[in-house]
C-alpha positions as CSV (number, residue, x, y, z in Angstrom):
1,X,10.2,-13.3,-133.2
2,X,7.7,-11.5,-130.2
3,X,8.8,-8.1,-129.3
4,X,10.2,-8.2,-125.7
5,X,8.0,-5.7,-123.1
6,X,10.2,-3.8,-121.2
7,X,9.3,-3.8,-117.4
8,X,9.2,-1.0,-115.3
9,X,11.8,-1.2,-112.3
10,X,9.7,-0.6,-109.1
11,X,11.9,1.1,-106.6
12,X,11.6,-0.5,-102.8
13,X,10.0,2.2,-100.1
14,X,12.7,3.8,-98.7
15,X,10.5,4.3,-95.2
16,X,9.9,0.1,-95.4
17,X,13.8,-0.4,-96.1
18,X,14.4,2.0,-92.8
19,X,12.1,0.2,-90.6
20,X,13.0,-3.3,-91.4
21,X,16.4,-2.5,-91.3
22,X,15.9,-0.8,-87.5
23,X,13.8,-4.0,-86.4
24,X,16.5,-6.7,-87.6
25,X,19.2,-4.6,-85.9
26,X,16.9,-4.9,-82.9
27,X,16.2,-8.5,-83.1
28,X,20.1,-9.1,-83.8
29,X,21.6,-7.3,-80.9
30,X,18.7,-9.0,-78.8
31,X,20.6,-12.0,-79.7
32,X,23.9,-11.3,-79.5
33,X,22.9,-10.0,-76.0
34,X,21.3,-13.3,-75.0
35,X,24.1,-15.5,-76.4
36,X,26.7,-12.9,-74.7
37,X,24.5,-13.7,-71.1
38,X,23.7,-9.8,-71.1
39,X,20.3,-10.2,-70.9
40,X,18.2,-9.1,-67.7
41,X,18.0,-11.7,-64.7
42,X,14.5,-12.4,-65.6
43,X,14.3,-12.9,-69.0
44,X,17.0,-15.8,-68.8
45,X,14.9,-17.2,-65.8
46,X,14.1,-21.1,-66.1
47,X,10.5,-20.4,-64.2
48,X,10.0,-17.8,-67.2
49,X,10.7,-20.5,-69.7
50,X,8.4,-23.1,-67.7
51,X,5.9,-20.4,-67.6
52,X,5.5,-20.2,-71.5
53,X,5.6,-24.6,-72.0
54,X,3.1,-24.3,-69.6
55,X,1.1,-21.1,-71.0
56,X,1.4,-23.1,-74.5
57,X,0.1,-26.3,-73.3
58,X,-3.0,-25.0,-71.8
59,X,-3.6,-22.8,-75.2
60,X,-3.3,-26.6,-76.5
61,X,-6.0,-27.9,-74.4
62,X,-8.3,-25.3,-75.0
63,X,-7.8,-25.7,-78.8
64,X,-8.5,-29.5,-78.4
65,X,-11.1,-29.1,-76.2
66,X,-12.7,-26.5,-78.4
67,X,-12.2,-28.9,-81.7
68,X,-14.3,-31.7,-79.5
69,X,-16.9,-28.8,-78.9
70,X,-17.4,-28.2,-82.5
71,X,-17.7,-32.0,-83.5
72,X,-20.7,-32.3,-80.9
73,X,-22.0,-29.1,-82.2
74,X,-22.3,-30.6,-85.5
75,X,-24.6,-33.3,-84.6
76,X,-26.7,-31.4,-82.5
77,X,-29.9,-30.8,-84.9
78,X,-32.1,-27.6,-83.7
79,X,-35.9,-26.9,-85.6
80,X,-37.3,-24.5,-86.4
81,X,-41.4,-24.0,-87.8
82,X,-43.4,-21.8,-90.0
83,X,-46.8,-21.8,-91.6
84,X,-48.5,-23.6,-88.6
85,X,-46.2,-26.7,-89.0
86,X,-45.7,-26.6,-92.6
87,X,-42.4,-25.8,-93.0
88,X,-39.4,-26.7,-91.0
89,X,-35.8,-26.0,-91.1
90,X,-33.5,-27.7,-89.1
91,X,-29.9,-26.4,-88.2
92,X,-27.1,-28.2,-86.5
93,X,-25.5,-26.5,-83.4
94,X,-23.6,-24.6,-85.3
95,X,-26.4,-22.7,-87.3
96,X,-25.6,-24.7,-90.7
97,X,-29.0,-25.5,-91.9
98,X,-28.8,-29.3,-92.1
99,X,-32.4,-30.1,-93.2
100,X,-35.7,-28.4,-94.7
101,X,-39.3,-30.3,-94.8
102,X,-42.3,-29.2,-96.4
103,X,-45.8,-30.7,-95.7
104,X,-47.4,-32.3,-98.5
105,X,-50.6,-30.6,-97.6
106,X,-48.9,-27.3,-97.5
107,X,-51.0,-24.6,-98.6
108,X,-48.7,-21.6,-98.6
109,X,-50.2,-18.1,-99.6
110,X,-47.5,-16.2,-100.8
111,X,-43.6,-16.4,-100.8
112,X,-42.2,-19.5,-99.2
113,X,-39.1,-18.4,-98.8
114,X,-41.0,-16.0,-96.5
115,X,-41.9,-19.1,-94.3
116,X,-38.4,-20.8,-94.7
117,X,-36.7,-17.7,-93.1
118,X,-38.8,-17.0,-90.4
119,X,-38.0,-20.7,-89.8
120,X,-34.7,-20.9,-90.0
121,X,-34.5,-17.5,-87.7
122,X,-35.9,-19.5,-84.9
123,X,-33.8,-22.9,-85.3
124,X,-30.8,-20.2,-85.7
125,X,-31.8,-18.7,-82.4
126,X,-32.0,-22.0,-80.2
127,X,-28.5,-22.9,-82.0
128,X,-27.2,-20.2,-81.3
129,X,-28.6,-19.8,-77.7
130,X,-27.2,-23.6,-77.1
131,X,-23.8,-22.5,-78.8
132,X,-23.0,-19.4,-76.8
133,X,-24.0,-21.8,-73.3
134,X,-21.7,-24.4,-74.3
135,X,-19.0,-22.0,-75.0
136,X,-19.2,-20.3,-72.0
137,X,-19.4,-23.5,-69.5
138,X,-16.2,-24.5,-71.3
139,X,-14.0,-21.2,-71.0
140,X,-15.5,-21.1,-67.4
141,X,-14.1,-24.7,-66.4
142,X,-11.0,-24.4,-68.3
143,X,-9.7,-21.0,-67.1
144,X,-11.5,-22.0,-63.0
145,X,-8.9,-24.4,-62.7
146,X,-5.6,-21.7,-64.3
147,X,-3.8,-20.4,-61.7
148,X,-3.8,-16.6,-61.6
C-alpha cells in the first residue's frame, strides 16, 4: 500500500473574506431595497431601463458591424516589394501575411530574410493604413447617428 501525503491546510485571506463579505452585504440590501420599492425615483425609472435595451442594442450593432469589417479585412490582399521586384509579401487587411513570391531570377546578395522584412514592413504599412481608415469611417457613422 502507497503512503498517503498529508496536505497542508491553506488558511482563506482574512482581508479577502472581509471584503467579499462587505460587497455581498452590499449587493443584498441593494436588493432587498429594490424588491421593498426603496430604491431612488430614478433608478426604478422605465426610461432608465429603455435606456440600457437601447445602449445594449447599439453595442450589438457595433459588434456586428465590426465582425462584417473584419471578414472584408480578410480578403483584402496588400503587397509589399524588395530587391527591385524580387521579393514580395502580401498581407491581408489585417496584417496576416497571406502570400510570399520570389523571382526565379532572383539574385539576392546577402540575407533574404533581410528582403522579406523590408517587404512585409511596407505591405504592413498600407494594411495597416487601410485598417485604421476603415475603422475610423465606421465608429464615425455609427456613433453620427447616436443621440447624445
Amino acid at each position: 500500500m502507497a503512503p498517503i501525503k498529508a496536505r497542508r491546510r491553506q488558511h482563506a485571506n482574512p482581508l479577502l473574506l472581509a471584503a467579499a463579505a462587505a460587497l455581498a452585504a452590499t449587493a443584498l440590501s441593494s436588493l432587498a431595497a429594490a424588491f421593498a420599492g426603496q430604491l431612488p425615483r430614478s433608478a426604478r425609472s422605465p426610461r432608465v431601463g429603455r435606456q440600457a435595451i437601447e445602449l445594449s442594442d447599439q453595442w450589438s450593432v457595433m459588434g456586428k458591424k465590426a465582425q462584417e469589417l473584419e471578414q472584408l479585412l480578410d480578403t483584402l490582399v496588400f503587397n509589399g516589394t524588395a530587391a527591385d521586384g524580387g521579393v514580395v509579401v502580401e498581407v491581408n487587411g489585417r496584417q496576416k501575411p497571406v502570400g510570399l513570391k520570389l523571382a526565379d531570377s532572383l539574385d539576392i546578395d546577402g540575407d533574404v530574410g533581410k528582403h522579406i522584412q523590408e517587404a512585409y514592413a511596407q505591405a504592413e504599412a498600407q494594411s495597416l493604413e487601410e485598417m485604421t481608415h476603415m475603422l475610423q469611417e465606421l465608429y464615425a457613422t455609427h456613433f453620427k447617428d447616436q443621440p447624445v
